[in-house]
VOGU-3710 file (C-alpha; in Angstrom, 3 decimals, decimal comma):
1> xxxxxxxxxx> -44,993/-27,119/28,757  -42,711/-26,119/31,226  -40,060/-28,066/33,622  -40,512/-27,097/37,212  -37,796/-27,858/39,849  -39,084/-27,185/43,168  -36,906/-26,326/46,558  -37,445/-26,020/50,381  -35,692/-22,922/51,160  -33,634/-20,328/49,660
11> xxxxxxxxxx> -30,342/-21,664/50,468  -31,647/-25,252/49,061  -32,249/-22,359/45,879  -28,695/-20,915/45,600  -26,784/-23,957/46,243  -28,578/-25,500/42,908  -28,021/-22,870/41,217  -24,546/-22,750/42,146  -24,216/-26,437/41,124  -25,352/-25,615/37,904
21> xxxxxxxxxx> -28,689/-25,324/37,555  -30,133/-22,672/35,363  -33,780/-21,700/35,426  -35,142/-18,854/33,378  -37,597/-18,018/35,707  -37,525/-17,988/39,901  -40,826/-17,769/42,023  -40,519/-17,442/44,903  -42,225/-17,029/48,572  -41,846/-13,961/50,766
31> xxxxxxxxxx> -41,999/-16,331/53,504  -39,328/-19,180/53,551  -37,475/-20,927/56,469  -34,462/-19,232/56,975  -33,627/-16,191/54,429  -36,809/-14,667/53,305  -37,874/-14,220/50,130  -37,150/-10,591/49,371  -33,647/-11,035/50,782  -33,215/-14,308/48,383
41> xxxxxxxxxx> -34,688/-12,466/45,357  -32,081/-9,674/46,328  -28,922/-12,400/46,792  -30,540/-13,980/43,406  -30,706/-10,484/41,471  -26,584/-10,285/42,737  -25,458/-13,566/40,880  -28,151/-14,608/38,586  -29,225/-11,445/37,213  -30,171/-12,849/33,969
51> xxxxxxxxxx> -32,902/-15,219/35,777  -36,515/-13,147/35,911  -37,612/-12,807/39,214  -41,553/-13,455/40,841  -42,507/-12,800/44,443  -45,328/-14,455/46,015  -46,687/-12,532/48,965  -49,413/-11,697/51,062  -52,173/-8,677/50,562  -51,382/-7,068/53,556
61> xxxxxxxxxx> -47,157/-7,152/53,058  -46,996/-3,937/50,989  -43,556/-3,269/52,616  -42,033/-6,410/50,885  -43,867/-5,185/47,361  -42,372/-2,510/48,002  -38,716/-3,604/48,650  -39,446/-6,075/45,785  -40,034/-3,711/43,244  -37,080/-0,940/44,121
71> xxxxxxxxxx> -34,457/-3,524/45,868  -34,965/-6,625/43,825  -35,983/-5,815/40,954  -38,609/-8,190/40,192  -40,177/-9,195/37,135  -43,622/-9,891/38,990  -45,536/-10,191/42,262  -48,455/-12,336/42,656  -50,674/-11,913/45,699  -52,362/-14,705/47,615
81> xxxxxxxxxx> -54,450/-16,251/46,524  -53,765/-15,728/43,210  -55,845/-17,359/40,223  -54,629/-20,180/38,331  -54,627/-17,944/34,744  -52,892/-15,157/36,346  -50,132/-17,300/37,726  -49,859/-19,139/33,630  -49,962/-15,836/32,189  -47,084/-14,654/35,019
91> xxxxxxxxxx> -44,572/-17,306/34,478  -45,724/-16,964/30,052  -44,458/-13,579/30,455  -41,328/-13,898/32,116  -40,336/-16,655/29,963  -40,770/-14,297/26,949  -39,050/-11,821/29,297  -35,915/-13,588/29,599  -35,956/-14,188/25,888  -36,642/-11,344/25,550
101> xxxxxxxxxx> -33,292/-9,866/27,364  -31,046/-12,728/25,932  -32,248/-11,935/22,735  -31,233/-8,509/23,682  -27,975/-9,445/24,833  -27,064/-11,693/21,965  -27,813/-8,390/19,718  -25,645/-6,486/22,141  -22,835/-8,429/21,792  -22,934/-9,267/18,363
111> xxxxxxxxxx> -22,958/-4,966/18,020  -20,516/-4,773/20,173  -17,930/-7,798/18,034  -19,091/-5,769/14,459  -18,391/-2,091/15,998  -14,796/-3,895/16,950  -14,607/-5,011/13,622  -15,763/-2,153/12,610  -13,374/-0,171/14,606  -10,337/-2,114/13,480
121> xxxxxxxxxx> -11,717/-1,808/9,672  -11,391/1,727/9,712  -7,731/1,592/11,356  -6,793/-0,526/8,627  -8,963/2,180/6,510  -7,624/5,287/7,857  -3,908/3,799/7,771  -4,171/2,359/4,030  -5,406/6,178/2,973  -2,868/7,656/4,967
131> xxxxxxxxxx> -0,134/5,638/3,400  -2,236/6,535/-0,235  -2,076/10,022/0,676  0,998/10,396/1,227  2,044/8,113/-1,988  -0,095/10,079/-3,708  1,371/13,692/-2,543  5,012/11,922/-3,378  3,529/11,131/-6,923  2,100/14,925/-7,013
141> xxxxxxxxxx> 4,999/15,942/-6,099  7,123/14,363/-8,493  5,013/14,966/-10,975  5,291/18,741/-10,385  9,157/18,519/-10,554  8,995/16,410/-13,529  6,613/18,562/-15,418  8,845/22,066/-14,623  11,893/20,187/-15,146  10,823/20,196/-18,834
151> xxxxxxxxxx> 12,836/23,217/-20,881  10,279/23,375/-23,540  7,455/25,342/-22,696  4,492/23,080/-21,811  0,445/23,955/-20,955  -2,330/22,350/-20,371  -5,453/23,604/-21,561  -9,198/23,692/-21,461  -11,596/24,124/-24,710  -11,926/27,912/-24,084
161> xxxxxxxxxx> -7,828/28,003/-24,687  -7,415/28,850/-21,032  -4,685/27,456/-19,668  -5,053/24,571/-16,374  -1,333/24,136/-16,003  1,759/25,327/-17,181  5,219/24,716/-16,521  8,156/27,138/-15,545  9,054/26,935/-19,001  5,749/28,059/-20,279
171> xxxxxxxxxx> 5,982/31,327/-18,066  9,394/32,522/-18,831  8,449/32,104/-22,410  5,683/34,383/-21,623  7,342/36,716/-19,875  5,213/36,119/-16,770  4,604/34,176/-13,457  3,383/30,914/-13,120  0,341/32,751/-10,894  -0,373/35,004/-13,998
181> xxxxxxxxxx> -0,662/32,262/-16,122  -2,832/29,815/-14,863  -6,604/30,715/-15,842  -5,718/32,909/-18,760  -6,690/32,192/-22,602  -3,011/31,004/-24,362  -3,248/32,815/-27,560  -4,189/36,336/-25,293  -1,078/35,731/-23,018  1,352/35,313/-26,427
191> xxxxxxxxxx> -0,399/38,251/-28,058  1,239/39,954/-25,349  4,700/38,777/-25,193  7,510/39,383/-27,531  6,467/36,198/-29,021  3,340/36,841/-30,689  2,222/34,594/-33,541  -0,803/35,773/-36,234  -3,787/35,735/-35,097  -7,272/34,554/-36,514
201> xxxxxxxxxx> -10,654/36,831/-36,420  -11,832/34,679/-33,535  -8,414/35,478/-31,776  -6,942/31,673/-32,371  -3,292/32,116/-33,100  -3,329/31,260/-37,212  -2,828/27,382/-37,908  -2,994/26,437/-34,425  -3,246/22,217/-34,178  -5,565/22,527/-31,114
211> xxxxxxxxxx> -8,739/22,726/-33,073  -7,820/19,945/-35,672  -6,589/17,720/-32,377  -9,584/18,071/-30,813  -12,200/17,337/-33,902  -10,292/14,365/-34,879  -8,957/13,193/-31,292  -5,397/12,370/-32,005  -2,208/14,182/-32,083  -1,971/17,272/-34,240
221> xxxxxxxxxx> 1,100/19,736/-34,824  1,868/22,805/-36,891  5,207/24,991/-37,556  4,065/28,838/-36,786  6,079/31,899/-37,559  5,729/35,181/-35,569  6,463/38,465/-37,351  10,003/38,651/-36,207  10,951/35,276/-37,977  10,533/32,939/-35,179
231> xxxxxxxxxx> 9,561/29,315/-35,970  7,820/27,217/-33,716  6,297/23,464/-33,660  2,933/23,667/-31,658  2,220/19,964/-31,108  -1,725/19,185/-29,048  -2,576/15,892/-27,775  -6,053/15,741/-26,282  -6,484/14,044/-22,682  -8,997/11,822/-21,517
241> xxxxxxxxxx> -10,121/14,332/-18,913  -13,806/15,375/-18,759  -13,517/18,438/-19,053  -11,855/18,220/-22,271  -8,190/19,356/-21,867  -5,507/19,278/-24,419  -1,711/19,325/-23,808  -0,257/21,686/-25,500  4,430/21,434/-26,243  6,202/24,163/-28,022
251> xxxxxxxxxx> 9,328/23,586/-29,232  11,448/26,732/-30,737  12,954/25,905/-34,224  14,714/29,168/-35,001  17,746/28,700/-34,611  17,382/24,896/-36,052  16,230/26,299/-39,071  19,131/28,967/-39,264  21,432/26,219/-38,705  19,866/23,991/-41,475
261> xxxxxxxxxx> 19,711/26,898/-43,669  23,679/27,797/-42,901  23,760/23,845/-43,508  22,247/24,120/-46,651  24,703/26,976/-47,843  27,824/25,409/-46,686  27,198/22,357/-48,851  26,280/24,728/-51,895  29,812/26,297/-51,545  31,478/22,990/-50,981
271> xxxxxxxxxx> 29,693/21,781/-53,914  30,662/25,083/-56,038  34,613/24,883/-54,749  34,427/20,512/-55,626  32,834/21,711/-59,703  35,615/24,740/-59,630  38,556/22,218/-58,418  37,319/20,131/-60,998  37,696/23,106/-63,510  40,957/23,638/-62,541
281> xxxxxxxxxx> 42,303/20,327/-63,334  40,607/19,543/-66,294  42,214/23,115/-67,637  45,395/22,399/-66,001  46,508/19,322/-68,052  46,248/21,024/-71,693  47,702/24,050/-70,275  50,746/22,119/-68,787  51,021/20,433/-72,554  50,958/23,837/-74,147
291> x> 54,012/24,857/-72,206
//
């Protein structure tokens, strides 16, 4: 099953293969005319290296195994005379031998094309999440501005009322520093302050909306007084956040109310001196009769 092309000498050998032919398996002689064997095996193992290599030699020529095996590099020896089966099973072997190794190099080279691909896939990688990095430290970033840039106290909050977040806002209501703030329960923090609302038995601030924003998931506000006759709106909105955060806004209607209660009183006076004009007039005209 195999195609044998047979040649003199070893320079008949290397000119062939120069020309283009391309065996997968070389046996030769130790003893040629011209260059030996071991010296052609040697030139062969130089520029075919991917051609498997078999030596035939002589019992006594253990120098040339020798050389063979550490020099050349051969696949095989056979020694003479060698059996017909032997020889079969030689050649079998170095035929699987060379597919062996192409097989090998095919995998080699396809590994090395995917690591390239590879390599160039994680450039691409490492550059996209560098430019998402630092998009997404811009967007942090304005975000943080944005978010203390608000002049209505602001919080975010967890379902034990501690706050996540607040905003500049938030802490000068308080009284305190942003560090003090974060990780502390709201309604303790207030209880504190010169803002202090009333306060449930559990320690909720009375009518807070959190509770009633969270059981029904949707926005939920309340107007809360504290004992010196500040009003506040307390509006909660709850997040789609696993762990269940709410975002809590104050907004400080004291002096909104005073104004709509001044309001209120200015058009009672207008509407007083409008009926007493009226008065006037109606009087005036039988009056100015009379005299």
């Amino acid at each position: 099953g195999y195609r044998v092309d047979a040649l003199s000498s070893a320079e008949a050998a290397l000119g062939a293969l120069e020309s283009g032919l391309a065996p997968k398996v070389v046996i030769s002689d130790q003893c040629l005319p011209g260059m030996d064997g071991l010296a052609f095996l040697r030139e062969l193992r130089a520029r075919f290296p991917r051609i498997q290599r078999v030596l035939m030699t002589a019992h006594a020529d253990v120098a040339a195994v020798e050389a063979a095996i550490n020099d050349s590099q051969v696949y095989r020896f056979l020694t003479k005379p060698w059996e017909e089966r032997a020889f079969i099973a030689t050649v079998r072997s170095a035929v699987l031998q060379w597919g062996l190794e192409e097989e090998n190099r095919r995998l080699q080279e396809l590994a090395r094309e995917q690591n390239q691909e590879l390599a160039a896939a994680n450039r691409d990688l490492e550059a996209k999440i560098e430019e998402r990095t630092v998009l997404l430290s811009r967007a942090k970033r304005e975000w943080e501005v944005a978010f203390d840039a608000i002049a209505e106290p602001v919080m975010i909050i967890d379902p034990e009322y501690r706050i996540l977040r607040a905003n500049m806002a938030l802490a000068a209501h308080l009284g305190r520093s942003i560090r003090a703030v974060t990780g502390q329960r709201c309604h303790e923090l207030r209880g504190y302050s010169s803002h202090a609302l009333g306060r449930d038995e559990d320690g909720i601030c009375t009518g807070c909306p959190v509770r009633k924003a969270r059981e029904e998931d949707t926005w939920a506000s309340a107007e809360l007084s504290t004992a010196e006759g500040q009003i506040y709106s307390i509006g909660a909105f709850p997040m789609e956040d696993e762990r269940g955060a709410l975002v809590c806004h104050y907004q400080d209607l004291t002096e909104q109310r005073t104004l709509s209660r001044q309001l209120v009183q200015a058009e009672k006076l207008s509407a007083m001196g409008l009926l007493a004009g009226g008065v006037a007039h109606e009087i005036n005209n039988p009056l100015g009769a009379i005299l």
